[in-house]
C-alpha positions as a Markdown table, in Angstrom:
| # | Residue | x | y | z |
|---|---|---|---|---|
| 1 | Unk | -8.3 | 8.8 | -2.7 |
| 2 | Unk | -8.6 | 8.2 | 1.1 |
| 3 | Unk | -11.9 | 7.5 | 3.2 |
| 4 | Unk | -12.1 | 7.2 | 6.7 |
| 5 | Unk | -15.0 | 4.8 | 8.0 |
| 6 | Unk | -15.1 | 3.4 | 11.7 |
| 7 | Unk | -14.2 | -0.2 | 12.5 |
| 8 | Unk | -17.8 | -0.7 | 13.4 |
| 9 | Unk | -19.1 | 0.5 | 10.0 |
| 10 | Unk | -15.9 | -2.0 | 8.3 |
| 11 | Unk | -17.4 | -4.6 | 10.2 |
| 12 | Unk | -21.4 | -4.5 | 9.2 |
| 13 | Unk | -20.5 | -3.3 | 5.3 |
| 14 | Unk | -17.2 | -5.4 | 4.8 |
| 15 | Unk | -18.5 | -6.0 | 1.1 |
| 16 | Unk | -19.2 | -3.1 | 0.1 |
| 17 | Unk | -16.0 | -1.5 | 1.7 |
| 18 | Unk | -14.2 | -4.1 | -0.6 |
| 19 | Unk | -15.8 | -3.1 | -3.2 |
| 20 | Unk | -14.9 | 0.2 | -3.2 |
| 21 | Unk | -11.6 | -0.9 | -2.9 |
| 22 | Unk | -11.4 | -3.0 | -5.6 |
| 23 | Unk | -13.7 | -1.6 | -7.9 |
| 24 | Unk | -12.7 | 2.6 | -7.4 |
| 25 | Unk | -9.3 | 1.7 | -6.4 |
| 26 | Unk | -10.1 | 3.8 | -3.2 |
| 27 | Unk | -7.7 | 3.8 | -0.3 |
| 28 | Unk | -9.6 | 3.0 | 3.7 |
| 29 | Unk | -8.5 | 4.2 | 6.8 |
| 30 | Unk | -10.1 | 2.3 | 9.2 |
| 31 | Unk | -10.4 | 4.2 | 12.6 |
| 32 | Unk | -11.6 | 2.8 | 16.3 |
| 33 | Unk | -12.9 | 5.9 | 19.2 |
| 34 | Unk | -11.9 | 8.1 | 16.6 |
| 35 | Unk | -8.2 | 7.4 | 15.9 |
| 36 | Unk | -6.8 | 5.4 | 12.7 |
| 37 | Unk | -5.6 | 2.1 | 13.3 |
| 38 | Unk | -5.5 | 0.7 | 10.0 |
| 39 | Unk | -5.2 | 1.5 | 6.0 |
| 40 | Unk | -7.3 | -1.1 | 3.8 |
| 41 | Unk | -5.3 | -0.6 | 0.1 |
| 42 | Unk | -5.8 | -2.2 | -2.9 |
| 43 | Unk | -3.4 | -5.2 | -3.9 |
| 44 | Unk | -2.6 | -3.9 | -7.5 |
| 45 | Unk | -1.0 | -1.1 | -5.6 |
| 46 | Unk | 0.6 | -2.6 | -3.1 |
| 47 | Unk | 2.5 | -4.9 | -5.3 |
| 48 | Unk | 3.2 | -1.5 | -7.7 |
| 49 | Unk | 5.0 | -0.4 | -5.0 |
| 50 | Unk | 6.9 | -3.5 | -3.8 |
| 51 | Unk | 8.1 | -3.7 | -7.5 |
| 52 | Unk | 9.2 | 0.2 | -7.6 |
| 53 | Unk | 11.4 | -0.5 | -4.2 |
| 54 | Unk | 13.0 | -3.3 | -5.4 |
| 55 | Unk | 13.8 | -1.8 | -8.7 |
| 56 | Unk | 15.4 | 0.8 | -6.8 |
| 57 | Unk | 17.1 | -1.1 | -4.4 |
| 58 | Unk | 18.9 | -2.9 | -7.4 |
| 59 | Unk | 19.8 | 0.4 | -8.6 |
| 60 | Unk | 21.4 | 1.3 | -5.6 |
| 61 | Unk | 23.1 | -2.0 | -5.3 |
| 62 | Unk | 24.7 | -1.5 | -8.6 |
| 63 | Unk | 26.3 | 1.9 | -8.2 |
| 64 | Unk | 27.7 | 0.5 | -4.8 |
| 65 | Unk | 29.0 | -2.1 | -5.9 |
| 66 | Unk | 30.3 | -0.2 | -9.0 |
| 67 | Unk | 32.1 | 2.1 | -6.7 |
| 68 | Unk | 33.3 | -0.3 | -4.2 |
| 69 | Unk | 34.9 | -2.9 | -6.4 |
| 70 | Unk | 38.2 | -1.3 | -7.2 |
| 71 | Unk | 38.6 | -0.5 | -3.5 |
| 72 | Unk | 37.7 | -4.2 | -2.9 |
| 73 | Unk | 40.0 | -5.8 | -5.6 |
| 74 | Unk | 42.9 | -3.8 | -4.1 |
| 75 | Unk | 42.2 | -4.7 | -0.6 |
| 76 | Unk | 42.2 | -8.6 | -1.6 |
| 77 | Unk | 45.5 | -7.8 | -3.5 |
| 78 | Unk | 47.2 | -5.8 | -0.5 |
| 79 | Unk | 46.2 | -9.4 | 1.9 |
| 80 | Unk | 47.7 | -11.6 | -0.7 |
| 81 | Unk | 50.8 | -9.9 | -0.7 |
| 82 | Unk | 51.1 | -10.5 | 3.3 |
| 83 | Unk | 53.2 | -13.0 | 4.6 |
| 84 | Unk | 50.7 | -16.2 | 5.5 |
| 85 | Unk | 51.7 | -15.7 | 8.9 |
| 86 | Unk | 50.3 | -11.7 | 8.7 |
| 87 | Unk | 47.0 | -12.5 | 6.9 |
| 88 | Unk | 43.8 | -12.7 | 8.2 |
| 89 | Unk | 43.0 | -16.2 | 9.0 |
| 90 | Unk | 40.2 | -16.3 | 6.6 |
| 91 | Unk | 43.1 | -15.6 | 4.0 |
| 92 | Unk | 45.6 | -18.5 | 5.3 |
């Protein structure tokens, strides 16, 4: 759940702003002359999400490289059967 509260009223009830993060697991959007500048979120939830992304991420990773190592092991093969002289010099 989302509250907005000025930067002013963040600064003379930091506490209790906390608290309501911690405690109610609300989300703050913190906003100066009327525009936000700044979302206060709890940790627990922040890490949540840094866990789901990479998770995903090594998802992704696998099916790539599932799908690119038979094109990769062929390419290696094709370079070895080069003359030296032909190959990439990383292959010499």
């Amino acid at each position: 759940m989302n509250h907005t509260v000025s930067a002013l009223e963040v600064r003379k009830n930091l506490g209790e702003v906390l608290n309501r993060i911690l405690y109610r697991g609300e989300e703050i959007i913190v906003e100066r002359k009327g525009k936000p500048v700044a979302k206060i979120v709890p940790v627990k939830q922040t890490i949540a999400k840094a866990r789901k992304v990479n998770i995903e991420d090594a998802a992704t990773i696998r099916k790539s490289w599932a799908r690119y190592q038979n094109e990769i092991g062929e390419a290696l093969h094709n370079i070895s059967k080069l003359p030296k002289n032909k190959r990439p010099l990383l292959f010499r």
